[in-house]
matplotlib code that plots the C-alpha trace (Angstrom):
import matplotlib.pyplot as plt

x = [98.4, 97.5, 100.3, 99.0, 100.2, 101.4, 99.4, 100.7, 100.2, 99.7, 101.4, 99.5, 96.5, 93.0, 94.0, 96.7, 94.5, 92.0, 94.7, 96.0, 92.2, 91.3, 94.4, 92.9, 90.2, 92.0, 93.9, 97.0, 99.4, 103.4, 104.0, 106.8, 103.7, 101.2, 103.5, 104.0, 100.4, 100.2, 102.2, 101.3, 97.1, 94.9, 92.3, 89.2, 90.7, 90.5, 87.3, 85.7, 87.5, 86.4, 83.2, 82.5, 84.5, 81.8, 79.1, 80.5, 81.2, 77.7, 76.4, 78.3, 77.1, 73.1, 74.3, 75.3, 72.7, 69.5, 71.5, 71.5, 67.9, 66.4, 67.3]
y = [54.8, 58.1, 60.5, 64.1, 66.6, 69.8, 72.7, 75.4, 79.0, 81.9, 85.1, 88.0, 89.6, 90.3, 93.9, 92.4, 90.0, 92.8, 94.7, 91.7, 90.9, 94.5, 94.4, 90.8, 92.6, 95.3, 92.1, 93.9, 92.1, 91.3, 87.5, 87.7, 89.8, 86.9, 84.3, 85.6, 86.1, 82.7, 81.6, 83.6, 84.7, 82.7, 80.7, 81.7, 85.2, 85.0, 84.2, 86.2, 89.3, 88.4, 87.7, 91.4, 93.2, 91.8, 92.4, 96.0, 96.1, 95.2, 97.9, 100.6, 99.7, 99.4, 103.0, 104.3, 102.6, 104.6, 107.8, 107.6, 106.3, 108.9, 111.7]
z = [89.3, 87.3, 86.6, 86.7, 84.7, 87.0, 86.8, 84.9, 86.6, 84.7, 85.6, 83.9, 85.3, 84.0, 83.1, 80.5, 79.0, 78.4, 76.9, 74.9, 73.8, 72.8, 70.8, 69.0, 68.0, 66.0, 64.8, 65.5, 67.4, 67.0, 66.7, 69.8, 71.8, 70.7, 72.3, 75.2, 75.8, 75.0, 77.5, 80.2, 79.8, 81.8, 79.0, 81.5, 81.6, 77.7, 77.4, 79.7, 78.7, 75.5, 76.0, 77.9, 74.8, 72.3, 74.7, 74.8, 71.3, 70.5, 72.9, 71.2, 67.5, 68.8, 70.1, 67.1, 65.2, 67.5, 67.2, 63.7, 63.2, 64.8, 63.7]

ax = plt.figure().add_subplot(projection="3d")
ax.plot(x, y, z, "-o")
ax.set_aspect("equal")
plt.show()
């Protein structure tokens, strides 16, 4: 018979791992705050907050870019 491993919840909410992703991209983050958002950040929560700040990020710099262009 398999033993399964129990399923660790995660406690922080979408809004924190935004906040904690934002922060990663600044590349600014305190070691104690980078393990607790290890422990408690949902992965899936990581990735799709990450995935919408580059998506966002992108946005802004194409922004900039055909503001500058044309004038």
């Amino acid at each position: 018979m398999e033993q399964h491993e129990p399923v660790v919840k995660r406690k922080a909410s979408f809004l924190a791992t935004v906040k904690a992703v934002l922060w990663s991209f600044f590349g600014i983050r305190k070691r104690a705050d980078y393990e607790k958002d290890a422990a408690q950040l949902n992965p899936v929560h990581v990735l799709i907050a990450g995935v919408i700040g580059a998506v966002l990020f992108i946005l802004i710099l194409l922004t900039i870019v055909h503001f500058v262009v044309a004038k």
